[in-house]
C-alpha positions in Angstrom: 27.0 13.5 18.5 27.4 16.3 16.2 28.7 14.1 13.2 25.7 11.7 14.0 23.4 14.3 13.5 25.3 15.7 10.5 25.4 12.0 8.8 21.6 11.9 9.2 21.0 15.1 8.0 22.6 14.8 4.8 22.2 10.7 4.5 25.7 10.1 3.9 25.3 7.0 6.4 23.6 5.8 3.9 26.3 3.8 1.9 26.2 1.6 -1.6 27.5 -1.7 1.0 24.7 -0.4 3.7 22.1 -0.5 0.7 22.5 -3.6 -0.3 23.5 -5.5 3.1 20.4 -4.5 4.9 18.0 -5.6 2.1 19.8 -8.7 1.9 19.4 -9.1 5.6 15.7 -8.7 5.3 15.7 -11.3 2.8 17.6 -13.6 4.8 15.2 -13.4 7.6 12.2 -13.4 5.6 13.5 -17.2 4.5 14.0 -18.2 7.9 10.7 -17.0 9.0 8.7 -18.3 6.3 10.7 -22.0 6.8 10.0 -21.6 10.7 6.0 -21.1 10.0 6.0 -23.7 7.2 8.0 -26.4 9.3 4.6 -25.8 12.0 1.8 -26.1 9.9 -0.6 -28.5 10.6 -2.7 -28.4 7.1 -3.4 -24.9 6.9 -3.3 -23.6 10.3 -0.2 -22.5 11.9 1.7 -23.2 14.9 -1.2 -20.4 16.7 -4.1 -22.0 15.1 -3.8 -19.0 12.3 -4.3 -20.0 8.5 -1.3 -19.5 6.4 -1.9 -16.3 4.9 -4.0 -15.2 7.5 -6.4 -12.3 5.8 -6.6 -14.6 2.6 -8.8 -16.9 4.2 -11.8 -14.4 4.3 -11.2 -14.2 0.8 -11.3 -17.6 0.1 -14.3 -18.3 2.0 -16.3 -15.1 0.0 -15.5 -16.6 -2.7 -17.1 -20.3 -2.0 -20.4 -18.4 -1.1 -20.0 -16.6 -4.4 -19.4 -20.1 -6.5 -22.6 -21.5 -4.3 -24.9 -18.4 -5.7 -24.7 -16.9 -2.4 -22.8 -13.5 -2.8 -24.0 -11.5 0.4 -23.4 -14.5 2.9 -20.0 -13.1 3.4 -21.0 -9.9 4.6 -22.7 -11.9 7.4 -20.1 -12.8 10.3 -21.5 -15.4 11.7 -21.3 -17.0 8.1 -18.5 -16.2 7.3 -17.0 -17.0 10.4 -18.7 -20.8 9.5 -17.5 -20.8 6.5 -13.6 -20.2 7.3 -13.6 -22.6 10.5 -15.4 -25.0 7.7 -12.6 -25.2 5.5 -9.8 -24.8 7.7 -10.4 -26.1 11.1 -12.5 -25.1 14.5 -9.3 -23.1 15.5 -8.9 -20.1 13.1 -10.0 -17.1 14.1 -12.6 -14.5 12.7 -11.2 -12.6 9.5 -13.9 -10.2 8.2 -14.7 -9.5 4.8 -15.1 -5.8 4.5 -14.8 -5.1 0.6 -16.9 -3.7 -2.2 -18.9 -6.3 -3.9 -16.7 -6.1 -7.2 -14.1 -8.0 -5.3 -16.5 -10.9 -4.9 -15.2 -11.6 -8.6 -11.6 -12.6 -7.9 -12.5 -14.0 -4.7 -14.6 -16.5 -7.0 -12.2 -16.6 -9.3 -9.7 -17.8 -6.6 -12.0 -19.9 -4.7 -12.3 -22.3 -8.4 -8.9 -23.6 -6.9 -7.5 -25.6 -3.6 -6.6 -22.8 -0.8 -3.0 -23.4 -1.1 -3.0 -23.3 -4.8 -4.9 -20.2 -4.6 -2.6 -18.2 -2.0 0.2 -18.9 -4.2 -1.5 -17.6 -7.5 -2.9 -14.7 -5.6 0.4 -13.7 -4.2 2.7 -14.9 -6.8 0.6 -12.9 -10.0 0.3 -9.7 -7.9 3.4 -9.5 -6.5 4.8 -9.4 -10.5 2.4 -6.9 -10.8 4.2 -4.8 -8.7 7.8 -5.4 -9.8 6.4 -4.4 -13.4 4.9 -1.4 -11.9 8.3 -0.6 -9.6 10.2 -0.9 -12.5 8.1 1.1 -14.8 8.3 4.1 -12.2 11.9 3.7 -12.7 11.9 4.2 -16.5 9.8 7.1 -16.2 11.6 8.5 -13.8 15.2 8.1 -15.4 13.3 10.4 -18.4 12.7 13.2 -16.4 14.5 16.4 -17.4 17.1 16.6 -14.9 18.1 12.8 -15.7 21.6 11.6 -17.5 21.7 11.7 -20.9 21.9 8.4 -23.0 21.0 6.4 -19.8 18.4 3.7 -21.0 19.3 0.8 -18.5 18.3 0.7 -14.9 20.9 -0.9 -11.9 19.7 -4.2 -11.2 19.9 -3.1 -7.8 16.3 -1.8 -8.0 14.9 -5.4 -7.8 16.8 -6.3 -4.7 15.2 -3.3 -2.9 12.0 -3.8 -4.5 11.8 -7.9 -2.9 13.3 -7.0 0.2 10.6 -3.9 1.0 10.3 -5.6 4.0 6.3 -4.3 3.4 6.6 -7.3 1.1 7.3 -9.5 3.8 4.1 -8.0 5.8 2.0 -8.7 3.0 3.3 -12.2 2.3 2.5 -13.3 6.3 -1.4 -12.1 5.9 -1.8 -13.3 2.1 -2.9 -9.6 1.4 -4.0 -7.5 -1.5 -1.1 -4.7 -1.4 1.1 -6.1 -4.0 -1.8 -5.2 -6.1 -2.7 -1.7 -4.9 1.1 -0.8 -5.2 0.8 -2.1 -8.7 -2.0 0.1 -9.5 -1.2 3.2 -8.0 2.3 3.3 -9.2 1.1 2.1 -13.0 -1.8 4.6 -13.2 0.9 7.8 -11.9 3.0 6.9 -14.9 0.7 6.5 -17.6 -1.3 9.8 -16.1 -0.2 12.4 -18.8 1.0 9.6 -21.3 -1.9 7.6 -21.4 -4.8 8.9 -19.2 -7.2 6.6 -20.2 -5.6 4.2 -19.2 -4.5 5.5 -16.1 -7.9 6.5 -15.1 -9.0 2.9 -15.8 -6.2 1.8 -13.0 -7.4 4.4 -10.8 -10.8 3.2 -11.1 -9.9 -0.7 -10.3 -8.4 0.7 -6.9 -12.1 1.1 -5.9 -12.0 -2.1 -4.3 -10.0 0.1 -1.2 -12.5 2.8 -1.4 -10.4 4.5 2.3 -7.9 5.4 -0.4 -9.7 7.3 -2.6 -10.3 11.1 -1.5 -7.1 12.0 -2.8 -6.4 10.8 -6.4 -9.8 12.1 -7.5 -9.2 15.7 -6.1 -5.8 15.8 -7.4 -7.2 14.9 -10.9 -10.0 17.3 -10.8 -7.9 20.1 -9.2 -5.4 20.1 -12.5 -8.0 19.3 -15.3 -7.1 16.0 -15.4 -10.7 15.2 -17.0 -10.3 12.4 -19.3 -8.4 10.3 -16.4 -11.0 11.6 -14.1 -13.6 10.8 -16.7 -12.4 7.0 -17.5 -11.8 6.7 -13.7 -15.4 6.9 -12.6 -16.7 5.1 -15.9 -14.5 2.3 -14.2 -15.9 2.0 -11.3 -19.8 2.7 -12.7 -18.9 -0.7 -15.0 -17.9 -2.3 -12.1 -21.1 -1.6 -9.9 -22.9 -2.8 -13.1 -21.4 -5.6 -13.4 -21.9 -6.5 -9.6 -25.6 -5.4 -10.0 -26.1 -7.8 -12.8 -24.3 -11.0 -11.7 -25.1 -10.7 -7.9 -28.2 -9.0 -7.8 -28.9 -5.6 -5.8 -29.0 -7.3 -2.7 -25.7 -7.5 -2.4 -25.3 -4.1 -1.6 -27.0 -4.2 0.9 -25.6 -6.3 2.6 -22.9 -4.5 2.1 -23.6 -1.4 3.2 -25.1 -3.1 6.5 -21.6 -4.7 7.1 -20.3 -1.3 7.2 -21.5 -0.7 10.6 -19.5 -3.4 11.8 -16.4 -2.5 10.3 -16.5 1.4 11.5 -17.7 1.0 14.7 -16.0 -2.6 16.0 -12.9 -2.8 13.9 -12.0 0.6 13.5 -13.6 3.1 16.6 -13.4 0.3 18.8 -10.1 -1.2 17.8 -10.4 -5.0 17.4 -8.3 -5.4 15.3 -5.5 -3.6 17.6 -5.1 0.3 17.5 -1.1 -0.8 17.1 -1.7 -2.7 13.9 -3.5 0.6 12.3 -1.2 3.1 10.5 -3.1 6.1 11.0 -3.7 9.4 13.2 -7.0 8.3 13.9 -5.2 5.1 15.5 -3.0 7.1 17.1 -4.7 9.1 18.8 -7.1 6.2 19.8 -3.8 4.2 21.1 -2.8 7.4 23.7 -6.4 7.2 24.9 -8.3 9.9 22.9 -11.7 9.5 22.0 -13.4 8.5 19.3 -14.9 12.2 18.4 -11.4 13.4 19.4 -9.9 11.0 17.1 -12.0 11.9 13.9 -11.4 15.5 14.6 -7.7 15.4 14.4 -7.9 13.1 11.3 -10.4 15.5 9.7 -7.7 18.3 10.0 -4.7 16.3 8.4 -7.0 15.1 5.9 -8.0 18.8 5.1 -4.5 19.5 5.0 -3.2 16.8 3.4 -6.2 18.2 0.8 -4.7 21.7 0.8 -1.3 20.2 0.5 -1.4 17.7 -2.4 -3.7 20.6 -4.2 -1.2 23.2 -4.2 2.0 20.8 -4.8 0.1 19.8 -7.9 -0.5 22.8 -9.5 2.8 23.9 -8.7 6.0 23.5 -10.8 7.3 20.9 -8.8 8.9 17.9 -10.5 6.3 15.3 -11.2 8.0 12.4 -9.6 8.1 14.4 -6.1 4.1 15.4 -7.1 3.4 11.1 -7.7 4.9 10.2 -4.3 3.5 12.5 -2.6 -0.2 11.6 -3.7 0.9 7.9 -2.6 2.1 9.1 0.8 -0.9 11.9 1.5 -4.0 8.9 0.3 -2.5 6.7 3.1 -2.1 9.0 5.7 -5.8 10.6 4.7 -7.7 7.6 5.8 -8.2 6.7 9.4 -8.1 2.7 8.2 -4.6 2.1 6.8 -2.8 -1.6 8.1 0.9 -2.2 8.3 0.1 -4.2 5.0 -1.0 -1.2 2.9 2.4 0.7 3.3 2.8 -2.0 0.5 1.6 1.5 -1.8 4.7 3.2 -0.3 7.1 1.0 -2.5 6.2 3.7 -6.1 5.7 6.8 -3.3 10.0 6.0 -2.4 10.6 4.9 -6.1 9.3 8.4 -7.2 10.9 10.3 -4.5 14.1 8.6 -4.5 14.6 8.8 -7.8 14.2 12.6 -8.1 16.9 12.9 -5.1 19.0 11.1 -7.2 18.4 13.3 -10.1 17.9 16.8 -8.3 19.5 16.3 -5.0 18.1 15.1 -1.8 17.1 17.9 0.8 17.9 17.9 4.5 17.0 14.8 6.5 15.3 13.1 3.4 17.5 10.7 2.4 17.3 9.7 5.8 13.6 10.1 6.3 13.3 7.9 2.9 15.2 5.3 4.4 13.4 4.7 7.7 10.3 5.0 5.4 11.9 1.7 3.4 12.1 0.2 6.8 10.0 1.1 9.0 6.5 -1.7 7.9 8.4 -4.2 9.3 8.3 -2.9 12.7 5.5 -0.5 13.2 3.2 -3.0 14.4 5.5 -4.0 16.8 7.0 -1.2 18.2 3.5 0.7 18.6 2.3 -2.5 20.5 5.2 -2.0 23.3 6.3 1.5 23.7 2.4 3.1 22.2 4.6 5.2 19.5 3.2 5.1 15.9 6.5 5.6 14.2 4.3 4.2 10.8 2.5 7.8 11.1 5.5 9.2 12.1 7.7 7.9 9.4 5.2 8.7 6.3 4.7 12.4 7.7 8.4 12.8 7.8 9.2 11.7 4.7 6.1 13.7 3.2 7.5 16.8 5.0 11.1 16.4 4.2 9.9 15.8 0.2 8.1 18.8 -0.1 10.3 21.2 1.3 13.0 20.1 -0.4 14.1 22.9 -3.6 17.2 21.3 -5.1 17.0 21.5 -9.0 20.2 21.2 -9.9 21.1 17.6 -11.0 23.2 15.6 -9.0 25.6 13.8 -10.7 26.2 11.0 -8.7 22.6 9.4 -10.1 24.8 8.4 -13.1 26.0 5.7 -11.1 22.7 4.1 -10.2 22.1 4.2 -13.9 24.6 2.2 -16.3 24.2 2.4 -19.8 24.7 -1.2 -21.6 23.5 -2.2 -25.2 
């Protein structure tokens, strides 16, 4: 028992052959369970009566109303509801649409082209949006200080890790937007002091999931980070512009209305399943709290998580461990965070990873890491059965364990996950 505990403590379990047999087992059954749900379908609609990619299809049917110059008909469920049974049969279910109005301009943009098509656009362009964005963290990261010397090419192995996220595998089932959000949160922490203008411009785009955005504008204001601050909110003013101008105001209100809905029925009340929420708001709803019980205890990790991210960034901690744990803290800030959004943990373990490699990894974090990569294929699951949140319970872990940890000596062994070929 001791040597268990001792192997997780210092991650040594954790071999090369382990690293790349369980990704390629994730990939393995990601094949067979895409082929299963394909051999089903009956058009569109599933062996359940579910659309293939599940969410997408409230994002396809936005963006019909939008192409028929009726841009706040979404935000009406009964219409919507119409609208997706319309196109792909009396059986599928409800799927709200519950974003800013600026996102009516890709659902448009989408809706131009047959559903099918559109999915695999949707999924296809963003999802090489975030292996760009993976492997730009990468290339940062391998410049840090404490990296190698003369190491300018990164082990292929990145990608395998990268496809296998079994997040990616989440996303892919509900046709989701968090290829996307990984993309830009992970492209906007590298170009941060290198290009800020552009980073803020990123930072702005990731408007369109407004729950994550206490703790990117603090952290930029908190270390003077104006001109990324600046371009940031110059982003999103365009895009409210823009959406004023094409769509009209009343859009917004409708928006705004449709708010109610979404806080009180799909988030307080839990209709879309406490179990599928990755949150301490859901948490606590799950064991039976209230709802004032459950915003009180989220209020105090968000405060925290404030206090935290503010004093880690104005430290003299490496950057890398600073950018992951921004990723980690604006997930676990928000009391609305799906299994599908731990797709922004993909740069948040690239980041933190990478500096273990570089620095040394501290006690448990390997580990914690690890169970991090793992754990979004399960956490719906094993929170619907057994009530544990292990989704919480795994991003808190990790964001503990990353923190505390002091190494800054550089660990040689991170020469062998770089290999230098001209």
């Amino acid at each position: 028992m001791r040597s268990i505990i001792n192997s997780l403590r210092t991650g040594d379990w954790l071999t090369r052959e382990r690293i790349i047999l369980i990704p390629f087992a994730v990939l393995f059954a990601s094949v067979v369970a895409a082929a299963a749900v394909i051999a089903t379908l009956d058009g569109y609609l599933d062996s359940r009566g579910h659309p293939i990619g599940t969410d997408f299809s409230n994002v396809y049917a936005a963006g019909t109303f939008v192409l028929e110059g009726r841009p706040d008909a979404p935000y009406d469920n009964g219409l919507q509801h119409d609208r997706e049974r319309e196109l792909l049969g009396d059986k599928v279910p409800f799927y709200g649409w519950h974003y800013p109005p600026f996102f009516l301009f890709i659902a448009a943009l989408l809706a131009l082209m047959p559903y099918g098509l559109a999915l695999t656009v949707w999924q296809l362009t963003t999802f090489l949006l975030y292996l760009v964005s993976i492997r730009a963290v990468l290339s940062f990261c391998a410049q840090q200080p404490n990296a190698p010397p003369n190491q300018e090419t990164i082990d292929p192995l990145w990608l395998l890790l990268a496809a296998a996220f079994p997040a990616v595998l989440v996303n892919l089932g509900h046709g989701h937007n968090g290829f996307l959000t990984a993309a830009l949160m992970g492209g906007a922490l590298v170009l941060l002091d290198r290009r800020p203008a552009l980073a803020g411009i990123l930072f702005g785009l990731l408007s369109y999931k407004p729950q994550f955005g206490l703790m990117i504008p603090l952290v930029l204001a908190a270390t003077h980070r104006w001109r990324a601050f600046g371009f940031a909110a110059m982003t999103v003013a365009a895009l409210a512009i823009a959406t004023t101008v094409v769509f009209g105001p009343k859009v917004w209100d409708a928006f705004l209305t449709s708010t109610h809905f979404s806080r009180v029925v799909v988030l307080e009340a839990g209709d879309t399943g406490f179990h599928k929420i990755q949150s301490v708001f859901s948490w606590i709803r799950m064991w039976g709290g209230s709802v004032g019980v459950a915003y009180a205890l989220q209020g105090v990790v968000m405060l925290a998580l404030c206090a935290t991210v503010v004093w880690l960034w104005r430290s003299d901690r490496p950057y890398p461990v600073k950018a992951g744990a921004l990723i980690i803290a604006s997930l676990l800030s928000t009391p609305y965070a799906l299994d599908y959004d731990m797709m922004a943990l993909a740069p948040a373990i690239a980041f933190l990873a990478m500096d273990g490699m570089q620095r040394g990894f501290g006690a448990g974090q390997k580990t914690a890491l690890a169970v991090l990569w793992m754990v979004p294929i399960a956490a719906r699951s094993i929170a619907d059965v057994t009530f544990l949140p292990v989704g919480v319970w795994a991003m808190l872990a990790a964001l503990i364990l990353s923190i505390r940890c002091r190494a800054s000596v550089p660990n040689p062994k991170f020469a062998r996950f770089l290999r230098h070929v001209r």
